[in-house]
N, CA, C and O atoms as a Tinker XYZ file with bonds, in Angstrom:
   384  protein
     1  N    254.303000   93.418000  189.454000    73     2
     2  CA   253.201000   92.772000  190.160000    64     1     3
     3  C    253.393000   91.259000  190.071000    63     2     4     5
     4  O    253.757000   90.717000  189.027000    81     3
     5  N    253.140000   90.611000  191.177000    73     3     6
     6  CA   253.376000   88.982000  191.232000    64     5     7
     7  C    252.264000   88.524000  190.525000    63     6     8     9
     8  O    251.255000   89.194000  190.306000    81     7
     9  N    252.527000   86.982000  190.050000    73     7    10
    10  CA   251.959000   86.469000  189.950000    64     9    11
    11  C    250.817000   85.387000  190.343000    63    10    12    13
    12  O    251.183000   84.490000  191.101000    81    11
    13  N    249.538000   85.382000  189.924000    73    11    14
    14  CA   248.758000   84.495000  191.036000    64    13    15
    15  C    249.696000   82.623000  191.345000    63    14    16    17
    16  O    250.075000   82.176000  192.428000    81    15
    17  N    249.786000   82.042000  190.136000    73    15    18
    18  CA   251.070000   81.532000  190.339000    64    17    19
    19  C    252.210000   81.533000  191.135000    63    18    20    21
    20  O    252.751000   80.430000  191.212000    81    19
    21  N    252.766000   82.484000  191.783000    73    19    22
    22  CA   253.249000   82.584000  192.516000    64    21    23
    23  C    253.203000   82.264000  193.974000    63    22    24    25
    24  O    253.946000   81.623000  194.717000    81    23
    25  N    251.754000   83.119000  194.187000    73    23    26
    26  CA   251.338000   82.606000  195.681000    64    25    27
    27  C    250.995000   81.244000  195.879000    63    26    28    29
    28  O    251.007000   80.739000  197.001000    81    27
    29  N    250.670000   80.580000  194.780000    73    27    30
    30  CA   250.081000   79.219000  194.354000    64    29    31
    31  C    250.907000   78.615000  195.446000    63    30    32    33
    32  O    250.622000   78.151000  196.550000    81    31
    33  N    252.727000   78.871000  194.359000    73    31    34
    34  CA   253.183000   77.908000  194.513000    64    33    35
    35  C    254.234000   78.250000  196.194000    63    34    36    37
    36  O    254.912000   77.352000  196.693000    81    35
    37  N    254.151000   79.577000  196.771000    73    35    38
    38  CA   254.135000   80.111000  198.088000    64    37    39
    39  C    253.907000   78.892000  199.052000    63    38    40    41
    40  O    254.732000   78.223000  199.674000    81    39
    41  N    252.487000   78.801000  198.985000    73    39    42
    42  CA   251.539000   78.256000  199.921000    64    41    43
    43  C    252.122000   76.873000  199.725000    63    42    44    45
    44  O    252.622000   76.312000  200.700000    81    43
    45  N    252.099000   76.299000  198.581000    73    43    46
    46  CA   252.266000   74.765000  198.769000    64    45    47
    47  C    253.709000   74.722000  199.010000    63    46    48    49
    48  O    253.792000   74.318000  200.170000    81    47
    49  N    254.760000   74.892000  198.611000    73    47    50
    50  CA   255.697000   75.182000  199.046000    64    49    51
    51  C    256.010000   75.107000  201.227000    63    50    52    53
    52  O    256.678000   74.221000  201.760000    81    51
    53  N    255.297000   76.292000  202.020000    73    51    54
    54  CA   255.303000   76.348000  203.052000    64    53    55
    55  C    254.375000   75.080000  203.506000    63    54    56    57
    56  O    254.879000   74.386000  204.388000    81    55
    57  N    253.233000   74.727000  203.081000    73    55    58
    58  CA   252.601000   73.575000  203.993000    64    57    59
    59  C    253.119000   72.398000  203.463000    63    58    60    61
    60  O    252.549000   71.390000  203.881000    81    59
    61  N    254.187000   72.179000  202.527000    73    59    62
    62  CA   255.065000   70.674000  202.297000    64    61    63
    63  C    256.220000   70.578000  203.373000    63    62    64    65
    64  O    256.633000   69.561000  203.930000    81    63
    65  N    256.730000   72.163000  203.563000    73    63    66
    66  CA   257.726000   72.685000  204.859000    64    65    67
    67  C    257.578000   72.247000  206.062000    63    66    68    69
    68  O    258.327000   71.478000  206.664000    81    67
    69  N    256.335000   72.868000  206.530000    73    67    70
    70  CA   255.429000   72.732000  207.949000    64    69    71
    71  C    255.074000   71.627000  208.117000    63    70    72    73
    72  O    255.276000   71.374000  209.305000    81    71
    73  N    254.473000   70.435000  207.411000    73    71    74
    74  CA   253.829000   69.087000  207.808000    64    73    75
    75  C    253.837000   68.345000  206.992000    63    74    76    77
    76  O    252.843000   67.639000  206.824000    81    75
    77  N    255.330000   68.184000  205.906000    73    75    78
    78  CA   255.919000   67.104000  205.830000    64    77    79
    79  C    254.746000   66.032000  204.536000    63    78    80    81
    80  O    254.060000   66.142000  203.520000    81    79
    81  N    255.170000   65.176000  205.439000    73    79    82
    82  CA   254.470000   63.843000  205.104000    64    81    83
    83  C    252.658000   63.616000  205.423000    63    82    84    85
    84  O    251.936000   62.849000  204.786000    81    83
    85  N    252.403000   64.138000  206.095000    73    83    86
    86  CA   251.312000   65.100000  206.760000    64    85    87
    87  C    250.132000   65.346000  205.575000    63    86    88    89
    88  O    248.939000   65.044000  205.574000    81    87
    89  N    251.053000   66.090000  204.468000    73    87    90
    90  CA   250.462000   67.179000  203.517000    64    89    91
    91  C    250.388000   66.530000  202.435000    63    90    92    93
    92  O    251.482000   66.038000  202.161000    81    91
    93  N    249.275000   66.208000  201.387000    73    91    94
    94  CA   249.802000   65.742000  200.240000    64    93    95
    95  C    248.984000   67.388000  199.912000    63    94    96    97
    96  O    248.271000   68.055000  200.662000    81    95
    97  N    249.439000   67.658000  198.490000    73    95    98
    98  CA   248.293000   68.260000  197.709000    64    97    99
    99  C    248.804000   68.795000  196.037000    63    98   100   101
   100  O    250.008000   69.002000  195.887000    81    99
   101  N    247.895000   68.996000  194.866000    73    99   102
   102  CA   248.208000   69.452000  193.699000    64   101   103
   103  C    247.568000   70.765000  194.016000    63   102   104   105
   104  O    246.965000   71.127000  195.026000    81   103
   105  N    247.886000   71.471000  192.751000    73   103   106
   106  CA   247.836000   72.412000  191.797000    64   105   107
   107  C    246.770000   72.159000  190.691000    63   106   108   109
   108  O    246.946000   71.599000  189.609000    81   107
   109  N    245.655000   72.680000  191.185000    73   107   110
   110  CA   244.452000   72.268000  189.838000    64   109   111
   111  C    244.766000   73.381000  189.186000    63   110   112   113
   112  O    245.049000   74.419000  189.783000    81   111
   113  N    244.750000   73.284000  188.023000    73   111   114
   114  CA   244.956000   73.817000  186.850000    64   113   115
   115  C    243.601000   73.732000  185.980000    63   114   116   117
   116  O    243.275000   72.630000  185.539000    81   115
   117  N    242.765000   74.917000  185.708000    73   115   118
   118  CA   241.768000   75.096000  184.768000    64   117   119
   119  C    241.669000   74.980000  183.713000    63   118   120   121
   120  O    242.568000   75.054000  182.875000    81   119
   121  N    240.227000   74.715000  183.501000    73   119   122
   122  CA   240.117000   74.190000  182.052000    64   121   123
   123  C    238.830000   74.140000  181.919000    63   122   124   125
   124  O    238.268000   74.429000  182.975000    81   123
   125  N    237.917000   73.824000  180.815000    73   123   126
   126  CA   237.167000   73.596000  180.482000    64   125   127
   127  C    236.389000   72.204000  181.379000    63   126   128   129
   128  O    235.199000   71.984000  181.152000    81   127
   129  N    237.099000   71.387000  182.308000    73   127   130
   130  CA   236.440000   70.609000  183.299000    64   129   131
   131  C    236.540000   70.961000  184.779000    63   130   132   133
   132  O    235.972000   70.409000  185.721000    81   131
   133  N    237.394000   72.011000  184.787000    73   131   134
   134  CA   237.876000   72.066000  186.105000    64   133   135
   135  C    237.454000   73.800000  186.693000    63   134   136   137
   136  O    237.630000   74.332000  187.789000    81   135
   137  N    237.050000   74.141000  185.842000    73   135   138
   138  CA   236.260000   75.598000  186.245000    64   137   139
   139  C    235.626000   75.559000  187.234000    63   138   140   141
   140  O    234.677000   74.806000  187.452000    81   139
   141  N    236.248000   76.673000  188.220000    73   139   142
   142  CA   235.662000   76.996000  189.655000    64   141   143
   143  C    236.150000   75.963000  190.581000    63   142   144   145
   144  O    235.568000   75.576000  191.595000    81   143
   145  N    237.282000   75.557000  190.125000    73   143   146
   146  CA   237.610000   74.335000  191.395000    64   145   147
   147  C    238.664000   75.010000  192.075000    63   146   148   149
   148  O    239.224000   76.006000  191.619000    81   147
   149  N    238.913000   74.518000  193.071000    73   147   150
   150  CA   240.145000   75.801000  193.944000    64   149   151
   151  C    241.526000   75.835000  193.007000    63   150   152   153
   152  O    241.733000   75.216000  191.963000    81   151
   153  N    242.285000   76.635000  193.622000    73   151   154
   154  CA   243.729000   76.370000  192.758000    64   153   155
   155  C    244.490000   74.667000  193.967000    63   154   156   157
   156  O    245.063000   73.684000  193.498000    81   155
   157  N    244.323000   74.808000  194.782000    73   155   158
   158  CA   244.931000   73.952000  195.519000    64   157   159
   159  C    243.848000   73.105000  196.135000    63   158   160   161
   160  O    242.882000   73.580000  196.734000    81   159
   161  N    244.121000   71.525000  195.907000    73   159   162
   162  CA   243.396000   70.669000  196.553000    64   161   163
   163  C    244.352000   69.731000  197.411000    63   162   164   165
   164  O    245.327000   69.177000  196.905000    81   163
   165  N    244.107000   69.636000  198.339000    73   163   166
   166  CA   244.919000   68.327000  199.329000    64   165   167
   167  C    244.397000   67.786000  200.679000    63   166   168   169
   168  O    243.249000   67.995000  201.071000    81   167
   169  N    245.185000   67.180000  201.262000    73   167   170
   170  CA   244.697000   66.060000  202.559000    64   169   171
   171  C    246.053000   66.561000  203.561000    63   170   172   173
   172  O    247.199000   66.305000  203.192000    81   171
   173  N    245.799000   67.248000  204.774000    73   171   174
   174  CA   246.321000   67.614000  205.893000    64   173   175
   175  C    246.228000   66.759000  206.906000    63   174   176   177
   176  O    245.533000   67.182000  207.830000    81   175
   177  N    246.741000   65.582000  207.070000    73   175   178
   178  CA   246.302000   64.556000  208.594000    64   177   179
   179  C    244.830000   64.590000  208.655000    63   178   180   181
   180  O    244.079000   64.895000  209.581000    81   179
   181  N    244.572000   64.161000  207.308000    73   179   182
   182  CA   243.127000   63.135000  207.083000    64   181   183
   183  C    241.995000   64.002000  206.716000    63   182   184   185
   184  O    240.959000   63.480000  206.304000    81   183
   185  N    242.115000   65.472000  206.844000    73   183   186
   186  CA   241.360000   66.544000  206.441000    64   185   187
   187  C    241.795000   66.911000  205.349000    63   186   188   189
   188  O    242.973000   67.059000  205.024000    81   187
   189  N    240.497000   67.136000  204.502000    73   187   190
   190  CA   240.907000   67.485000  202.924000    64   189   191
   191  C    240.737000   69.260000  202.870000    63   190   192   193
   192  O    239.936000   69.878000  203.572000    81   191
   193  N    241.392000   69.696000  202.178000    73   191   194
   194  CA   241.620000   71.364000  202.431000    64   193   195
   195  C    241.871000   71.696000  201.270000    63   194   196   197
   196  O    242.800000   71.186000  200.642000    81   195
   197  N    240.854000   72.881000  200.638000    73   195   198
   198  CA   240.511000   73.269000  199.504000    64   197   199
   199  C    241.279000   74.644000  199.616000    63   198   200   201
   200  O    241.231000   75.126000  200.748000    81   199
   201  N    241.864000   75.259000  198.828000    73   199   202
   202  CA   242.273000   76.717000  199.077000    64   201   203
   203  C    242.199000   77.586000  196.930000    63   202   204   205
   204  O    242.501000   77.180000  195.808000    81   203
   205  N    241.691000   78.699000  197.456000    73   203   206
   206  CA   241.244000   79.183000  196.142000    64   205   207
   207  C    242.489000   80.692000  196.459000    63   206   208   209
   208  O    242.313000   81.526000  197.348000    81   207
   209  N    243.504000   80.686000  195.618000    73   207   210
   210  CA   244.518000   81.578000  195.896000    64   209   211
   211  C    244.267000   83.039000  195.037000    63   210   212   213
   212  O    244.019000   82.888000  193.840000    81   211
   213  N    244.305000   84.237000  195.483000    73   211   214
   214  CA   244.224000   85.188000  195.167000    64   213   215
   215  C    245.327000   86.247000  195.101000    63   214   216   217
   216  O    246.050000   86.225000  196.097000    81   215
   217  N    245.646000   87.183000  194.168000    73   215   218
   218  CA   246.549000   88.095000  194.379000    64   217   219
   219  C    245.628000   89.099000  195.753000    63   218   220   221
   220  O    244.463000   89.046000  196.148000    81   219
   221  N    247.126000   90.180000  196.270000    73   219   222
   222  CA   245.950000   90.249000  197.514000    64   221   223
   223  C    245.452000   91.715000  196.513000    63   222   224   225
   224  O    245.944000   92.322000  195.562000    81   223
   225  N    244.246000   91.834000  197.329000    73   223   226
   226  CA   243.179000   93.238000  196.695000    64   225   227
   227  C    242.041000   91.927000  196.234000    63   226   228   229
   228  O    240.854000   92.004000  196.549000    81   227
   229  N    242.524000   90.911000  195.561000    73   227   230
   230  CA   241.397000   90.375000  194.213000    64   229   231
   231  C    240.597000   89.395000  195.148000    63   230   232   233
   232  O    241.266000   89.135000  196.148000    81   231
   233  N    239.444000   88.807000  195.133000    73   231   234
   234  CA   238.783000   88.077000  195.023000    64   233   235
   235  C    238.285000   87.446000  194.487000    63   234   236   237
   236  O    237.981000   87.716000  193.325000    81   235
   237  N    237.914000   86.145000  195.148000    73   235   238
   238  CA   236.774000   84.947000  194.039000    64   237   239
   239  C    235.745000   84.980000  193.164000    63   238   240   241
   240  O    234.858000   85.710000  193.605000    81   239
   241  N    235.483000   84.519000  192.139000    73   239   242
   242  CA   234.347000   84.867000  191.423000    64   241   243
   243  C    232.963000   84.091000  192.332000    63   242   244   245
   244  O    233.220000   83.121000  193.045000    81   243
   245  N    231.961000   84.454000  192.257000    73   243   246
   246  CA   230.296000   83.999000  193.028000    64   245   247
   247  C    230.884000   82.289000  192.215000    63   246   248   249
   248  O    231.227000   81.494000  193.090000    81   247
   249  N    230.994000   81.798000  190.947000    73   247   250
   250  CA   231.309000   80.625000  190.519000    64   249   251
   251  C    232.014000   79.467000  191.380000    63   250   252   253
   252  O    231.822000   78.286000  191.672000    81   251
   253  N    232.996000   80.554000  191.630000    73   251   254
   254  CA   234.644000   79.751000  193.020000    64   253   255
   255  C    233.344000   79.831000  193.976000    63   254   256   257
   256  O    232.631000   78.836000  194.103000    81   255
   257  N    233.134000   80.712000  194.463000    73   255   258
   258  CA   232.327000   80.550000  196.135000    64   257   259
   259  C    231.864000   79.663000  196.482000    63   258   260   261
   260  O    232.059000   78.991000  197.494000    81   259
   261  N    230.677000   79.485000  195.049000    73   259   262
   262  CA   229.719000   78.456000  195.577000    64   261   263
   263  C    229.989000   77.262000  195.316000    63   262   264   265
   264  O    229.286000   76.381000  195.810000    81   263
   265  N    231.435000   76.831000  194.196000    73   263   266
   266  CA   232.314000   75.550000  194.700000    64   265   267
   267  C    232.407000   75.303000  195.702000    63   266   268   269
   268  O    231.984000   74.274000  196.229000    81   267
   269  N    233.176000   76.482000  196.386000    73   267   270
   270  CA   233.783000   76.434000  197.671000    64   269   271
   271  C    233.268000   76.639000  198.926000    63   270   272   273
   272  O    233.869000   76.886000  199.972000    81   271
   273  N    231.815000   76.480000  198.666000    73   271   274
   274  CA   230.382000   76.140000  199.722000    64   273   275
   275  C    230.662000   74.458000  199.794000    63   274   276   277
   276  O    230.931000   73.875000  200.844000    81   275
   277  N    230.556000   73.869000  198.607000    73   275   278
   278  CA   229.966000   72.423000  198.663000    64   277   279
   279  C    231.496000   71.620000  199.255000    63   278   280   281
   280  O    231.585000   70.505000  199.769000    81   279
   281  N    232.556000   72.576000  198.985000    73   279   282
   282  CA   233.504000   71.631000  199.514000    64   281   283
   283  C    233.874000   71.676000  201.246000    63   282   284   285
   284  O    234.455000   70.704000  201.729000    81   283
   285  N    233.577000   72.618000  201.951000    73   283   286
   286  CA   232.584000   73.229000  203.098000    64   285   287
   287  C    231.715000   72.352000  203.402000    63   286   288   289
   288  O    231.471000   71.803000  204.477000    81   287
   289  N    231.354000   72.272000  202.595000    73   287   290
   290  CA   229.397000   71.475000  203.436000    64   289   291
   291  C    229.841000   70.101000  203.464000    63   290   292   293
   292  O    229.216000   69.394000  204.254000    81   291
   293  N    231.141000   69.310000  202.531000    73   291   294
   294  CA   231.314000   67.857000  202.797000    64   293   295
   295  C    232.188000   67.696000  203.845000    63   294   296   297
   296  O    232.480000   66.600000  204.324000    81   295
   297  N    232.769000   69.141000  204.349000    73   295   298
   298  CA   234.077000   69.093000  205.457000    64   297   299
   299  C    235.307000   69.022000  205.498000    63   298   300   301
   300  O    236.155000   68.572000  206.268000    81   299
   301  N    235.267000   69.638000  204.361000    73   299   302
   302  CA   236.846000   70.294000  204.110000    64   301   303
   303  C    237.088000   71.538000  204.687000    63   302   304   305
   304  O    236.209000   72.327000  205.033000    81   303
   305  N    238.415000   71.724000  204.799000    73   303   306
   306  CA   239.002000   73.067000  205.389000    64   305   307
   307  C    239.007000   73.952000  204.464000    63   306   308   309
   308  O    239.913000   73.784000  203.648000    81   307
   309  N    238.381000   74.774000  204.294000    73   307   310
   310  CA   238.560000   75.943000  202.915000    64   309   311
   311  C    238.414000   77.130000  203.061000    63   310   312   313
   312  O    237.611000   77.546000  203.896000    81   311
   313  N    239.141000   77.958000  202.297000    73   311   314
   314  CA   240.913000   78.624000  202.465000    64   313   315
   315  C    240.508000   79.725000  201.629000    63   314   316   317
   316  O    241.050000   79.516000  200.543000    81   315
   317  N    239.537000   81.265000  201.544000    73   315   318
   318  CA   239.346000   81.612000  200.102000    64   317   319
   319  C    240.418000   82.868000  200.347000    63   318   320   321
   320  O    241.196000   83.269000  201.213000    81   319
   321  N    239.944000   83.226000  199.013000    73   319   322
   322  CA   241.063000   84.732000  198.910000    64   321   323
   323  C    242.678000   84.629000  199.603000    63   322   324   325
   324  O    243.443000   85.522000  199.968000    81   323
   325  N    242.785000   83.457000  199.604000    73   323   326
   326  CA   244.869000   83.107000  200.257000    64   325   327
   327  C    245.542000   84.103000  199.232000    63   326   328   329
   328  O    245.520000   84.074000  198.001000    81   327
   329  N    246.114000   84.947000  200.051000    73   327   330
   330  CA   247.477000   85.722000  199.733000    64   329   331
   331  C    248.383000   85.561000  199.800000    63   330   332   333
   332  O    249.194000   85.860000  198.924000    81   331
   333  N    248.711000   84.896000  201.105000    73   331   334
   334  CA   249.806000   84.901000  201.489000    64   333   335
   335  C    249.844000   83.259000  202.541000    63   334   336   337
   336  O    248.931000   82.898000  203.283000    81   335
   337  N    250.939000   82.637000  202.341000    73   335   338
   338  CA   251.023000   81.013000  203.083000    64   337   339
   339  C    250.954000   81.332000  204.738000    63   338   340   341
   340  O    250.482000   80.394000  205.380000    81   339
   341  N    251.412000   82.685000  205.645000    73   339   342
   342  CA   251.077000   83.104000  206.603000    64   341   343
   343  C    249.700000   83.007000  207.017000    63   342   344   345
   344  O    249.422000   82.735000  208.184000    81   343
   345  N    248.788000   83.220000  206.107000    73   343   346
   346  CA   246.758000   83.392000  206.061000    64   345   347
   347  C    246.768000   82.005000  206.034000    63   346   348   349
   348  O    246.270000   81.458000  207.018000    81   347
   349  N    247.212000   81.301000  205.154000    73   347   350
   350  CA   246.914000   79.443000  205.385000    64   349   351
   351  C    247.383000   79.089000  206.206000    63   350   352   353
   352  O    246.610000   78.505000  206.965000    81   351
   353  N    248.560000   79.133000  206.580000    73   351   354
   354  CA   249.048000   78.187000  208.011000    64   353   355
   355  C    247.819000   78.710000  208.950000    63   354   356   357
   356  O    247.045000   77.900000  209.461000    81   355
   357  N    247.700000   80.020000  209.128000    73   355   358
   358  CA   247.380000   80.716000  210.278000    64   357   359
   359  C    245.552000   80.127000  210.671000    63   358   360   361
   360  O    244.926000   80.046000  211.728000    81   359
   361  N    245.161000   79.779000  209.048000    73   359   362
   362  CA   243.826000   79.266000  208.944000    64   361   363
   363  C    243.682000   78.052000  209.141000    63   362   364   365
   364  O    242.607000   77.604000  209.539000    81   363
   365  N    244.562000   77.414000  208.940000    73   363   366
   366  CA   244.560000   75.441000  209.304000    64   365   367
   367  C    244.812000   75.423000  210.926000    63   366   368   369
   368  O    244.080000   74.860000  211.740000    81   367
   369  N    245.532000   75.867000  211.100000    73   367   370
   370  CA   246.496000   75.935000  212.374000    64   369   371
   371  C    244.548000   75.632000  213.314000    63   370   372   373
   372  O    243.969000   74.721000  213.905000    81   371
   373  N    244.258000   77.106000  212.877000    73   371   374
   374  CA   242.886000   76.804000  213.988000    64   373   375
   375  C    241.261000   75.905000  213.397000    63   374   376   377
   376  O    240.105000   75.918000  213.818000    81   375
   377  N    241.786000   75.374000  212.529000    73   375   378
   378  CA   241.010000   74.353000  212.086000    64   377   379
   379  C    240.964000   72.834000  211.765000    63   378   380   381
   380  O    240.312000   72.013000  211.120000    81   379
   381  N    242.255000   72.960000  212.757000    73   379   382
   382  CA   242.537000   71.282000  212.854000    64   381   383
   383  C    243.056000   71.160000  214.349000    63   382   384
   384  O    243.372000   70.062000  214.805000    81   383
């Protein structure tokens, strides 16, 4: 079985591919300050895009969600349950 790590690093991997210079973004890494923040935060041609990566079957905890409401409500592109970098391209693609 893969690792969630894996798809992490999938996704960022393909959107550094696809748009370059375009794309900045990290790898948040949890912790005791950073609980419920997506796994991936970055800026797509001036849009900031939150993505919370999942093995596929699993989902977000209600905690992630309702992060990932407020980063939504300021107007970011956000990305939940990503499996696969195909579901993100395929989700930016029609949101920018």
């Amino acid at each position: 079985m893969p690792k969630e790590s894996a798809v992490v690093k999938s996704i960022r991997d393909a959107l550094k591919k696809k748009y370059g210079h375009q794309w900045y973004g990290i790898k948040i890494h949890g912790d005791q300050y950073t609980v419920n923040q997506p796994d991936i935060l970055g800026c797509l041609a001036g849009r900031c895009v939150a993505i919370e990566c999942k093995l596929p079957g699993k989902h977000a905890r209600p905690g992630q969600l309702a992060i990932l409401r407020l980063w939504a409500r300021a107007g970011a592109i956000v990305i939940t349950d990503a499996s696969s970098k195909e579901q993100v391209l395929q989700v930016i693609e029609t949101s920018l």
